[in-house]
GUBALO-216386 format. One line per 8 residues: number of its first residue (from 0); for each residue x, y, z of N, C-alpha, C. Coordinates in Angstrom, 2 decimals, decimal comma, m for minus. Layout:
! GUBALO-216386
NUM> X Y Z X Y Z X Y Z ~ ...
***
This chain:
! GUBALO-216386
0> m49,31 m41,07 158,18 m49,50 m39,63 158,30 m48,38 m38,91 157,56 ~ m48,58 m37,92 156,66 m47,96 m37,30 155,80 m47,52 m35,74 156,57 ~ m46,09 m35,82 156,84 m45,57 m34,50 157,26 m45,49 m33,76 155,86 ~ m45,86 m32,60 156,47 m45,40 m30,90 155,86 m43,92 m30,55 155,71 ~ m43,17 m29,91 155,22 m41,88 m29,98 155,31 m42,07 m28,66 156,42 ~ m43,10 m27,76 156,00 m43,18 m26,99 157,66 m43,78 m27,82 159,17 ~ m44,39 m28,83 158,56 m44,37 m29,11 160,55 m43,17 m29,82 160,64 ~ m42,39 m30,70 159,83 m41,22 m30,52 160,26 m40,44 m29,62 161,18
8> m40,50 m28,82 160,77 m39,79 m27,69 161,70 m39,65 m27,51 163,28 ~ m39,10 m27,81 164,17 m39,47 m27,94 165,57 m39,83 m26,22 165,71 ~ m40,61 m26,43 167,30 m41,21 m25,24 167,85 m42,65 m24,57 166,90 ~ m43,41 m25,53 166,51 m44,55 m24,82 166,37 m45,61 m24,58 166,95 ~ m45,35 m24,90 168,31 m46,01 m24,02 169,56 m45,43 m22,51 170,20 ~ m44,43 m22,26 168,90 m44,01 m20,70 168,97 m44,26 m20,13 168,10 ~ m44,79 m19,79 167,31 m44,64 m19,06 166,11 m43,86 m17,66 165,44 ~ m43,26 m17,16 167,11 m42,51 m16,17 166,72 m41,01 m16,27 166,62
16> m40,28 m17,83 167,64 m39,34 m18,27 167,70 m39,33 m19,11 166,26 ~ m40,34 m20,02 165,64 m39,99 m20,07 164,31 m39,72 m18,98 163,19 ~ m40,25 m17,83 163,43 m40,43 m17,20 162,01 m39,01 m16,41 162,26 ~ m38,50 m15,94 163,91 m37,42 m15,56 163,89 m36,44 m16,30 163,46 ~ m36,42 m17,63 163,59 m35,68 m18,92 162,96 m35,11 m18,76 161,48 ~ m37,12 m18,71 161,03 m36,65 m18,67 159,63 m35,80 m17,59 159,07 ~ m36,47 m16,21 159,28 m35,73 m15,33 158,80 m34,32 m15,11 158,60 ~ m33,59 m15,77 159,89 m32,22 m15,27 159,91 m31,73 m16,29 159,46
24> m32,11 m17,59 159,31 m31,41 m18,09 158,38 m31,45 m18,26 156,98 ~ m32,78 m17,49 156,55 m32,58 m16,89 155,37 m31,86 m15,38 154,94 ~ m31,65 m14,95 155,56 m30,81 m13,84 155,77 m29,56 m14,24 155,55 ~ m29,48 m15,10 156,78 m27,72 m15,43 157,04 m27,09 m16,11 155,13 ~ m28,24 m16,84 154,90 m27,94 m17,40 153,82 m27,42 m16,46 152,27 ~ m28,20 m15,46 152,65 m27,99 m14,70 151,42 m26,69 m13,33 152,00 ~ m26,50 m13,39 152,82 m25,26 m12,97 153,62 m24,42 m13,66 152,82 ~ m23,99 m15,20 152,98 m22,97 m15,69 152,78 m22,79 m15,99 151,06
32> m24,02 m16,11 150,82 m24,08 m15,83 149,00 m23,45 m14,48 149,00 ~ m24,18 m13,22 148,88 m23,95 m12,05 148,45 m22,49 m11,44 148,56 ~ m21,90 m12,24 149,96 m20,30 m11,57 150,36 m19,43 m11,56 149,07 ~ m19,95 m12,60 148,49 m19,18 m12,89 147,21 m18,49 m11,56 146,31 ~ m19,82 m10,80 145,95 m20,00 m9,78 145,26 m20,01 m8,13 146,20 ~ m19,49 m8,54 147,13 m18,99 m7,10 147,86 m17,86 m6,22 148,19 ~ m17,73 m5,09 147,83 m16,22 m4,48 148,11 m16,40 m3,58 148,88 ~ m15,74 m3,78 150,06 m15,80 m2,86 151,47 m15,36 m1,14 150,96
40> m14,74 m1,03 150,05 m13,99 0,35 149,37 m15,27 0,98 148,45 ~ m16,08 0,49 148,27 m17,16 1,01 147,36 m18,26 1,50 147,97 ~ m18,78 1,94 149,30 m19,60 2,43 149,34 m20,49 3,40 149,09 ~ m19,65 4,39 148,65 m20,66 5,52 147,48 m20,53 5,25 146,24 ~ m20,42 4,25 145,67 m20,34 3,59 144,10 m21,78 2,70 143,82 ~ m21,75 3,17 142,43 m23,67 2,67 142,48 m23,44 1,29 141,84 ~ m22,04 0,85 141,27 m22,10 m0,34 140,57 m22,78 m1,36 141,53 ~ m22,60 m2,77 140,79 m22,81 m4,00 141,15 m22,67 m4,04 142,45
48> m21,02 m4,11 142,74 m20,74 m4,49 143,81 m21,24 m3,82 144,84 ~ m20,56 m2,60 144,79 m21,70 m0,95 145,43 m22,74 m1,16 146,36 ~ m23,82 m1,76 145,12 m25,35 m2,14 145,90 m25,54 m3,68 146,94 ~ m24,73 m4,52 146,51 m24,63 m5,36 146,99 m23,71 m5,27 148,35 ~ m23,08 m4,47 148,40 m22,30 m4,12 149,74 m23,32 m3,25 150,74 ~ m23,91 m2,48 149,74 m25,20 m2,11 151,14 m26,55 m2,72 151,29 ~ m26,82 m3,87 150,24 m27,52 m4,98 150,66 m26,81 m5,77 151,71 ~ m25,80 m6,12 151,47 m25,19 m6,78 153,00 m25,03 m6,24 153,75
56> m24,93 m5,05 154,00 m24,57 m4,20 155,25 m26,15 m3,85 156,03 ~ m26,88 m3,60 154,82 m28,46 m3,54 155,49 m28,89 m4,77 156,28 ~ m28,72 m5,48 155,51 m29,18 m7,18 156,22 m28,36 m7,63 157,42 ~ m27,23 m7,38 157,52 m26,28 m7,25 158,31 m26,68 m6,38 159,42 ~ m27,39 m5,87 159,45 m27,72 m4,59 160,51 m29,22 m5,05 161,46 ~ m30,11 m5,88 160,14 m31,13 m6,92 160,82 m31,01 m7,58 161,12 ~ m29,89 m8,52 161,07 m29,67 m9,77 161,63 m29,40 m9,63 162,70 ~ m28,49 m8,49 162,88 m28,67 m8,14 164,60 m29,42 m7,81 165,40
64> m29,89 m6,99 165,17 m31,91 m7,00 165,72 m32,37 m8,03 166,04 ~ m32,46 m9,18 164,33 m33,36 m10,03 164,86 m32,56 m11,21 165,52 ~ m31,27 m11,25 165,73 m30,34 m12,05 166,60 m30,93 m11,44 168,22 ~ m30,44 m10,29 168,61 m31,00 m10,00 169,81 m32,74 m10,23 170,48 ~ m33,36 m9,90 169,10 m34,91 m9,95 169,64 m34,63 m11,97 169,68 ~ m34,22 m12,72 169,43 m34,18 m14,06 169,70 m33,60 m14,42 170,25 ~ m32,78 m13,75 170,96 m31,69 m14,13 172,12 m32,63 m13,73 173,05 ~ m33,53 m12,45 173,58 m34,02 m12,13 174,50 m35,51 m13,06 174,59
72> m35,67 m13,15 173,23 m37,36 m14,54 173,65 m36,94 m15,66 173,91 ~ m35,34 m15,95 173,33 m35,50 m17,48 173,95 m35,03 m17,31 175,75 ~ m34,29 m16,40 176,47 m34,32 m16,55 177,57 m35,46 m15,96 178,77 ~ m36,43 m15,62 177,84 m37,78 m14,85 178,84 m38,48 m16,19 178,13 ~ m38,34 m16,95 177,24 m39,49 m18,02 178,13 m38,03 m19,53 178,62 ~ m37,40 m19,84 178,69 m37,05 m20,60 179,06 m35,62 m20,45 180,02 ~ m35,25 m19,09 179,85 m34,45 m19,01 181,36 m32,75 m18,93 180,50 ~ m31,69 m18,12 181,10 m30,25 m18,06 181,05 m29,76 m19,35 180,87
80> m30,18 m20,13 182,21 m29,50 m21,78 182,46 m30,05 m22,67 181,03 ~ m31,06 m22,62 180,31 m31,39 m23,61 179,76 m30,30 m23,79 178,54 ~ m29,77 m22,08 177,92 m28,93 m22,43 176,89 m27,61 m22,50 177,09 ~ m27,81 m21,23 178,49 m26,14 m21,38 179,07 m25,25 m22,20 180,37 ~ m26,20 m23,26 180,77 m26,02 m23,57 182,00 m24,46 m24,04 182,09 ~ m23,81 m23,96 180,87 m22,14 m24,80 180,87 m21,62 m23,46 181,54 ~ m22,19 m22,14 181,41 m21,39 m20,90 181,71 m21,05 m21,27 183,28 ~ m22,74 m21,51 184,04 m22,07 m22,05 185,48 m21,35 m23,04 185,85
88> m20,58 m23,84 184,88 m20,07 m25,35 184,83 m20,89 m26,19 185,05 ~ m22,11 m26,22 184,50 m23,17 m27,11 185,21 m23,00 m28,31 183,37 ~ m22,06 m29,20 183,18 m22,20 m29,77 182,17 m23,15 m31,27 182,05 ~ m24,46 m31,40 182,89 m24,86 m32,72 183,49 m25,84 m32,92 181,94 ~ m26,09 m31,55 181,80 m27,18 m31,99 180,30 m26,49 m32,20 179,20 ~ m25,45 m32,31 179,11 m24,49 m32,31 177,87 m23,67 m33,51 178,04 ~ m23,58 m33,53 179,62 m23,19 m35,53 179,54 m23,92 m36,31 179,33 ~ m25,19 m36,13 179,81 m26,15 m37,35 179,59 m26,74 m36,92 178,23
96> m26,76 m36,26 177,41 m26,73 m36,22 175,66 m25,36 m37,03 175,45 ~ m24,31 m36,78 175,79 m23,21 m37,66 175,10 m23,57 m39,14 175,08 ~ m24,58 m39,46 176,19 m24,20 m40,81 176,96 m25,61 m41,47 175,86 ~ m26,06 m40,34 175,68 m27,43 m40,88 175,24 m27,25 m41,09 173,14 ~ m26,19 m40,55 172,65 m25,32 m40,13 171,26 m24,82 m41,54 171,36 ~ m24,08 m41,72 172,45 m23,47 m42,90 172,41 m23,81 m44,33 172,41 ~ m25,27 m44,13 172,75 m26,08 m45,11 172,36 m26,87 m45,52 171,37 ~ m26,89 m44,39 170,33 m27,43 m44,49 169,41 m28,61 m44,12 168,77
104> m28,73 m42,94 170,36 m29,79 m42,60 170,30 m30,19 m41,14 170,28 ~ m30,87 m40,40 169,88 m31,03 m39,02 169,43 m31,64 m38,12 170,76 ~ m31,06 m37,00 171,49 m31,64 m36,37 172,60 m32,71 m35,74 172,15 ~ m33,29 m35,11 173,09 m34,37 m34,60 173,28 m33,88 m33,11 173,73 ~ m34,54 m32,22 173,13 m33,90 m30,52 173,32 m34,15 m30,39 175,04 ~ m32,84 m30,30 175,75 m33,49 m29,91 177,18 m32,26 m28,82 177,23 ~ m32,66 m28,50 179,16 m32,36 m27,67 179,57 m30,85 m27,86 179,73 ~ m29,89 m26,88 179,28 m28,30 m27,36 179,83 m27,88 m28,42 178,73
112> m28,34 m28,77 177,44 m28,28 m30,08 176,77 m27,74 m29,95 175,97 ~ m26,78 m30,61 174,46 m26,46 m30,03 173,47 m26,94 m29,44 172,32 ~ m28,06 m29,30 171,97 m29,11 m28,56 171,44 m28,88 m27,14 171,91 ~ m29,51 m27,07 173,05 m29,85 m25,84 173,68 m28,39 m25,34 173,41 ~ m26,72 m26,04 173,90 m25,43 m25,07 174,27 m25,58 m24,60 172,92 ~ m25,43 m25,45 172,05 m25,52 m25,31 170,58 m26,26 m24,14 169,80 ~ m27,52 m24,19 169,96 m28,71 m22,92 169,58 m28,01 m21,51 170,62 ~ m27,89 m21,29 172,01 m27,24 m20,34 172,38 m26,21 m19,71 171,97
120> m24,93 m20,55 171,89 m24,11 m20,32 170,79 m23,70 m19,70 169,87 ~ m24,57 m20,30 169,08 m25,36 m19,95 167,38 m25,85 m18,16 167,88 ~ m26,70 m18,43 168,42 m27,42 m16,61 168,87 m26,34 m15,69 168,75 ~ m25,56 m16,50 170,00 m24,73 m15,42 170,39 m23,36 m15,09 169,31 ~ m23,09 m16,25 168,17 m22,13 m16,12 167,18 m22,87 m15,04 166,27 ~ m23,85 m15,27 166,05 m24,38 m14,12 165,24 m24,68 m13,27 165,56 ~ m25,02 m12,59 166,99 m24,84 m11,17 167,35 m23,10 m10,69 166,92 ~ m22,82 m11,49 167,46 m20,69 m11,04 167,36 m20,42 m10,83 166,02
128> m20,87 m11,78 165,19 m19,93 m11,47 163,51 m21,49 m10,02 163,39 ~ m22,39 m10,02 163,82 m22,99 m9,07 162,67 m22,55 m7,59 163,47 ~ m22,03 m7,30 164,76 m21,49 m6,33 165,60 m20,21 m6,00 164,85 ~ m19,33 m6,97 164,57 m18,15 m6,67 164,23 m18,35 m6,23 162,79 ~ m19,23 m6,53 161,82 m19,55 m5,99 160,51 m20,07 m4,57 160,95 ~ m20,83 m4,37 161,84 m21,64 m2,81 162,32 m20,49 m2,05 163,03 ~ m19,72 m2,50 164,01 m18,70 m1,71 164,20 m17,86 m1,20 162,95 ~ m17,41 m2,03 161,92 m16,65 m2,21 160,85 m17,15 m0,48 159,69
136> m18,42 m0,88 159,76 m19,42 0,46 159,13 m19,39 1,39 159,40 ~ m19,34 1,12 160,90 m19,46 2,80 161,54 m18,07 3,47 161,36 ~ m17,13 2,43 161,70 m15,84 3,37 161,59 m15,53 3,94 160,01 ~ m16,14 3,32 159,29 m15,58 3,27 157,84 m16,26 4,37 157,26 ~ m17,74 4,31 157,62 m18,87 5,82 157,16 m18,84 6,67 157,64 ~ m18,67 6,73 158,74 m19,28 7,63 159,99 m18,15 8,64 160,61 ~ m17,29 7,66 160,87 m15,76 8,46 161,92 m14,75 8,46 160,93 ~ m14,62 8,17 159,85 m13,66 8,24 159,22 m12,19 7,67 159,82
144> m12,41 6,99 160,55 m11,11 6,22 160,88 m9,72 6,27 160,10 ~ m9,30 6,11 160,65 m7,61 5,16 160,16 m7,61 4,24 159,45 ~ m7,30 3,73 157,84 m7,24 2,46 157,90 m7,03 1,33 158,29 ~ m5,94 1,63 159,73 m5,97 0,31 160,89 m6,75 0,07 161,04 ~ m7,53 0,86 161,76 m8,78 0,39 162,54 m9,74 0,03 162,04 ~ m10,32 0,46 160,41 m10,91 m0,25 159,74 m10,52 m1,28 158,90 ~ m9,30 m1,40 158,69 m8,99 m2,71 158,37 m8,70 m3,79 159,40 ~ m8,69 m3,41 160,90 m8,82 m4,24 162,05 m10,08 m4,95 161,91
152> m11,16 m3,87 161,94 m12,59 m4,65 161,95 m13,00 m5,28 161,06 ~ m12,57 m4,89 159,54 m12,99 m5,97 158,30 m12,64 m7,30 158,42 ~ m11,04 m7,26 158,93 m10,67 m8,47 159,25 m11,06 m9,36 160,03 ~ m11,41 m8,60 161,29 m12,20 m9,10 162,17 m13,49 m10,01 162,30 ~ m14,20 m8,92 161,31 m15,78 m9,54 160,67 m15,28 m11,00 159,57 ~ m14,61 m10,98 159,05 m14,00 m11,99 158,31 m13,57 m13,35 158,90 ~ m13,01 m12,91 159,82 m12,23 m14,04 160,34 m13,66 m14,74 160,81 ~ m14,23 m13,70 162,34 m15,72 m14,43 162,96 m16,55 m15,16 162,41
160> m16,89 m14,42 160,63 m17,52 m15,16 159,54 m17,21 m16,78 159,53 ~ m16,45 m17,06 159,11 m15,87 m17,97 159,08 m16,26 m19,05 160,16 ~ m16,51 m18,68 161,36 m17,33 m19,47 162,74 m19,03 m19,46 161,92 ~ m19,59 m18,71 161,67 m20,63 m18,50 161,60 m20,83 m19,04 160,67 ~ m20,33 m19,35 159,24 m20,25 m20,29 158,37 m20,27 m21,40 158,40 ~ m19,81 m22,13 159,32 m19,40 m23,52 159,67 m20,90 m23,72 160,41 ~ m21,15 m22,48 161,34 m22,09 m23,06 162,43 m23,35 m23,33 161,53 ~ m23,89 m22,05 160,08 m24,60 m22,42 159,16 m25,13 m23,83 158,73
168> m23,94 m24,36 158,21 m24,17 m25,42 157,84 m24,18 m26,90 158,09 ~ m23,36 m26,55 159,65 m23,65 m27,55 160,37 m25,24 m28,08 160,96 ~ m25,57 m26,67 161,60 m26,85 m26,47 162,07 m27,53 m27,02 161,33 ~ m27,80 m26,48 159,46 m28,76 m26,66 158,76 m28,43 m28,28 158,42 ~ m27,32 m28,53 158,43 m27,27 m30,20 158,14 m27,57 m31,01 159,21 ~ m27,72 m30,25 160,61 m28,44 m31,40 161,84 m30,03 m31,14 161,51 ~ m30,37 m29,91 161,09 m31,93 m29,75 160,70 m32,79 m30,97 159,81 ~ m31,47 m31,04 158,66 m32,10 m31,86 157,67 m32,14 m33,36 158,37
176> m30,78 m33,95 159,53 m31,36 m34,68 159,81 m32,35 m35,02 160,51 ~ m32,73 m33,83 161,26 m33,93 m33,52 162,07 m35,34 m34,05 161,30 ~ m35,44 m33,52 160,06 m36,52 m33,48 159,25 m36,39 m35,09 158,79 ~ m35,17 m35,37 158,27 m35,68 m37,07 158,02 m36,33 m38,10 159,40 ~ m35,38 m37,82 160,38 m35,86 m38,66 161,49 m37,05 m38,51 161,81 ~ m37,72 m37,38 161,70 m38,99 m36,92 162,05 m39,71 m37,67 161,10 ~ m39,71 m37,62 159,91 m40,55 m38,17 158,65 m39,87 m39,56 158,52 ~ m39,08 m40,32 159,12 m38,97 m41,46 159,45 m39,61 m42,06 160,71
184> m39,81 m41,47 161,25 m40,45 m41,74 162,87 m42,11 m42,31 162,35 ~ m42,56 m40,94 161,49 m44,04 m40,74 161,25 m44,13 m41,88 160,46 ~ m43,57 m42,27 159,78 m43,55 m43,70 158,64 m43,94 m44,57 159,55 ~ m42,93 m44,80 160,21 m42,79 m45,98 160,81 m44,06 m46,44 161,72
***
């Protein structure tokens, strides 16, 4: 049986938790491309950089949306505890994933598990860096701040980046192994 590189994809008995999936990490992706070419000092400048700073700042502004609208579907169908259950110290799904890693063997997405702490996480890292970029905006467009305080929050958004970067490509590199094991499974 010949996989799709889309049924690959876990959750396609959601279709709105995938497409929210996809989006933001195509988003996030061109986030971390585009930063390249952005200067926080240019916002009424039509150059290059200019437009590309309010292409990131626009996208930056959806990602939070669609960070929250996926933070709130994944806990109205599967509950607070499933992604956050370590918040109550409840770490029993994350030991028996270790125990089950340690065998050599690959978990299964559950409730309280490292998947789930992991994907919660992730949500909640990307509400924070794209808040601290939206706080960062507002003070900079809007209130006319101090340069402290907007150079507090640039920095800020910068530093968080940097989490959210890592979590990028970690994520997308457990995906890919996701997708081989899967299309190794089906082989087999």
């Amino acid at each position: 049986m010949k996989l799709s590189l889309l049924g690959t994809i876990p959750y396609s008995y959601a279709p709105i938790f995938r497409g929210l999936h996809i989006a933001i990490a195509l988003l996030s992706l061109s986030q971390i491309v585009n930063s390249n070419f952005i200067d926080a000092e240019l916002l009424s400048d039509s150059s290059f950089e200019g437009i590309m700073t309010w292409i990131h700042i626009v996208s930056g502004f959806l990602l939070f949306f669609l960070g929250v609208a996926l933070l709130v579907w994944m806990i109205s169908q599967r509950g607070f505890r499933w992604y956050y259950a370590w918040v109550m110290f409840d770490f029993s799904g994350i030991r028996r994933d270790i125990r089950l890693i340690s065998q050599f063997k690959l978990p299964e997405a559950s409730r309280g598990g490292i998947a789930a702490a992991v994907q919660g996480l992730g949500v909640l890292a990307l509400i924070v860096v794209a808040s601290s970029g939206g706080i960062w905006f507002i003070t900079e467009a809007f209130l006319k701040a101090s340069s402290d305080i907007t150079e507090y929050y640039i920095g800020l958004h910068k530093f968080l980046t940097t989490f959210i970067e890592i979590y990028f490509y970690a994520h997308g590199l457990m995906g890919l192994l996701h997708i081989f094991l899967a299309r190794k499974t089906a082989i087999s």
